[in-house]
N, C-alpha and C positions, 0 to 999 in steps of 0.2 A: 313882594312877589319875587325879586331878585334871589331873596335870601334862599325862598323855598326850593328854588330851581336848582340851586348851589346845590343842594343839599340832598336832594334827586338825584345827583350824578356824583355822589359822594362812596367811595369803595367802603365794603366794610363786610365785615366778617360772618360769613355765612351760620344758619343756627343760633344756637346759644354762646354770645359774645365772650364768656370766659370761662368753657370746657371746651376739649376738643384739639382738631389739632391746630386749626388755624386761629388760633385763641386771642384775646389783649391778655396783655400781663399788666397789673397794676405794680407802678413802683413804688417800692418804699419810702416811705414818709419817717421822718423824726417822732411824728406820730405814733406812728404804729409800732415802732420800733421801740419806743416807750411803755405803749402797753402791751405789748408782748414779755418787755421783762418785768413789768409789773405782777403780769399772770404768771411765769414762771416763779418769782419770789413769795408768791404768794402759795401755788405748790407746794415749794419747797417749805416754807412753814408750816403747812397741813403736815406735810412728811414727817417732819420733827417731831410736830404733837405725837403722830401716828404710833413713832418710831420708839417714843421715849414717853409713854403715858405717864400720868401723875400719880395715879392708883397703879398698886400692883395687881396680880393676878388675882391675891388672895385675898385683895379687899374687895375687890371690884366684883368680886363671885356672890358677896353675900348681900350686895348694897340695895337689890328690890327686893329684895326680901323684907328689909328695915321698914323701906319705905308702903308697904301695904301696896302696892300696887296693881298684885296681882287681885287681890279680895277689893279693893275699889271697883278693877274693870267687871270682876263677876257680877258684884253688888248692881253696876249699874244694869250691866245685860238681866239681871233676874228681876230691875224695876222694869225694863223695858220690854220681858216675856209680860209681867202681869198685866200694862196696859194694852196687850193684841188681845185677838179673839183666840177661844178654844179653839184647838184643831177639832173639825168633826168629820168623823167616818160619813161614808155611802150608808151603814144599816140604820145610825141614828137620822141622817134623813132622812130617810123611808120609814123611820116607827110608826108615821103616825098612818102606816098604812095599812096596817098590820091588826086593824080592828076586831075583826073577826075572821081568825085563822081558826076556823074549824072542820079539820079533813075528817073525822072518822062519824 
């Protein structure tokens, strides 16, 4: 019961605890400090790849072509039109109503 009372009369920072002006600031940790440069080195090696690809322009231009890529995705999109239904119009519904249209 003690504890809770403590804790009741305990100042603490109006709203949301870490925006704002009356904020906590958490301190830095060896932790975090760690993987912060991890993430950054890690960046930085994306950079690299990025900067200095392995294929040049003029390989890398023809390389799905090679690979059938494009005629795979079609292939599969024109199995997966045959398995839906036909699109059907508003006048083929109604055909069968159409029995005897005789104006004159």
């Amino acid at each position: 019961m003690r504890l809770s009372v403590v804790n009741l009369f305990k100042k603490s920072v109006n709203g949301h605890i870490f925006r704002g002006k009356y904020r906590l600031v958490k301190r830095v940790t060896e932790r975090a400090t760690q993987t912060q440069i991890r993430e950054y080195e890690q960046t930085e090696a994306n950079m690299k790849l990025l900067l200095h690809p392995y294929l040049t322009k003029e390989q890398s231009s023809g390389h799905a072509k090679e690979l059938g890529k494009k005629e795979a995705i079609v292939a599969k999109w024109r199995e997966e039109q045959l398995k839906m239904k036909p699109h059907v119009t508003i006048a083929e519904r109604l055909a069968h109503l159409r029995v005897k249209d005789v104006w004159d």
